[in-house]
C-alpha positions as CSV (number, residue, x, y, z in Angstrom):
1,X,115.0,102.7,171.0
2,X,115.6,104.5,167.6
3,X,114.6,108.2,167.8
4,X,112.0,109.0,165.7
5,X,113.0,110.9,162.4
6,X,111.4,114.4,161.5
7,X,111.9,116.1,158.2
8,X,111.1,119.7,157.3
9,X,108.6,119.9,154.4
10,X,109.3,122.3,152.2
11,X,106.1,123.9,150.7
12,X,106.9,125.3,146.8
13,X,105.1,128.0,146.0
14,X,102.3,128.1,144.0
15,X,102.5,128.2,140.0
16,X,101.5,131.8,138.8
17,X,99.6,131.6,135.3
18,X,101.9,132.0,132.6
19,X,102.1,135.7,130.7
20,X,99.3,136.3,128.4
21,X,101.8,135.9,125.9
22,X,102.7,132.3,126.9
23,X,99.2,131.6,126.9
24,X,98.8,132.9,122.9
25,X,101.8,130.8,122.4
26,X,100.4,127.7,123.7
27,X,97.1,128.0,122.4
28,X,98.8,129.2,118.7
29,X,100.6,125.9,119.2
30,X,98.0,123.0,120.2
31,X,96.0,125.2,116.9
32,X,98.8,123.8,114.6
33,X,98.7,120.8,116.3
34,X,94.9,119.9,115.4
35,X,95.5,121.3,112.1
36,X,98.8,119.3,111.7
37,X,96.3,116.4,113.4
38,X,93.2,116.6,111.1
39,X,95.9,117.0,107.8
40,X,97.5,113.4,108.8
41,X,93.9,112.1,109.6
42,X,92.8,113.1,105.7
43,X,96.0,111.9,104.6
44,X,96.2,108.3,106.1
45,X,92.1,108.2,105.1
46,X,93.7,109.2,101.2
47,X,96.1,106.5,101.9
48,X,93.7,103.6,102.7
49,X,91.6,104.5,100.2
50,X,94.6,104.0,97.4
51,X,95.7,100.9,99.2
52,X,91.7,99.6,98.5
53,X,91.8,100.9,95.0
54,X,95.5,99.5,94.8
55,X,93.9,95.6,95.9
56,X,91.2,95.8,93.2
57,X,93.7,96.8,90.5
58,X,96.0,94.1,91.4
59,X,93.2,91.4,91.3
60,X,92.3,92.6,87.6
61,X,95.8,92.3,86.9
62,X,96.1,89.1,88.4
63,X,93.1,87.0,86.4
64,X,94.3,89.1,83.4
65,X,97.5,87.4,83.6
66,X,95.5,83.8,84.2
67,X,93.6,84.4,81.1
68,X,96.7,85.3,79.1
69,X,98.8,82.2,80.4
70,X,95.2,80.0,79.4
71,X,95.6,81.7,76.0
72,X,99.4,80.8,76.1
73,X,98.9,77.1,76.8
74,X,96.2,76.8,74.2
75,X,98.4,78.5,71.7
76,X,101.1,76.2,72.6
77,X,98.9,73.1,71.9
78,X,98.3,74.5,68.9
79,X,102.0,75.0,67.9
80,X,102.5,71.8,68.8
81,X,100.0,70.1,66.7
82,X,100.6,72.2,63.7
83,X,104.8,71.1,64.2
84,X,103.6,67.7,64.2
85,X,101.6,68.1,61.2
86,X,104.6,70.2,59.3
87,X,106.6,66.9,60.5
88,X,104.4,64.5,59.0
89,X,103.9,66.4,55.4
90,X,108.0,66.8,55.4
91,X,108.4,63.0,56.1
92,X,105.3,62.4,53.1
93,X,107.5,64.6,50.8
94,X,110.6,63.0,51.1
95,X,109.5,59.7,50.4
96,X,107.8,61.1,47.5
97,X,110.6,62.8,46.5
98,X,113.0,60.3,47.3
99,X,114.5,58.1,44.2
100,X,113.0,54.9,44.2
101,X,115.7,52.2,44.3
């Protein structure tokens, strides 16, 4: 039979409160944290709010560029009919022009 195995506790002793002026450090510490806390808080609420702001601009943009490329392919149409129109005077011209044989 195995003999049974003891072990001698240690006992630590107690923490003592830290100095008064580890205390004021802490507590000056976790103070700037909450402000540094409630500054990121305001800033990322800032943030969203541009990114929201940001989408609505970029929708204007976006159906201000449809109604420009609607404008662009009327236009166009409209080029192209007048060309063929310039074509057909310049062919009328030349055969009016044109010595008769």
């Amino acid at each position: 039979m195995q003999a049974a195995r003891t072990a001698d506790i240690i006992v630590f002793p107690p923490r003592r409160m830290a100095a008064n002026g580890q205390n004021d450090r802490l507590s000056t510490a976790l103070t700037a944290l909450d402000i540094a806390l409630a500054e990121q808080r305001a800033a990322v609420a800032a943030w969203r709010e541009s990114l929201t702001e940001l989408r609505g601009v970029m929708s204007g943009l976006g159906t201000g560029l449809a109604d420009y490329q609607d404008r662009l392919t009327g236009l166009g149409a409209q080029v192209t009919a007048l060309n063929s129109d310039a074509q057909a005077m310049e062919n009328w011209a030349d055969k009016v022009l044109a010595p008769s044989a």
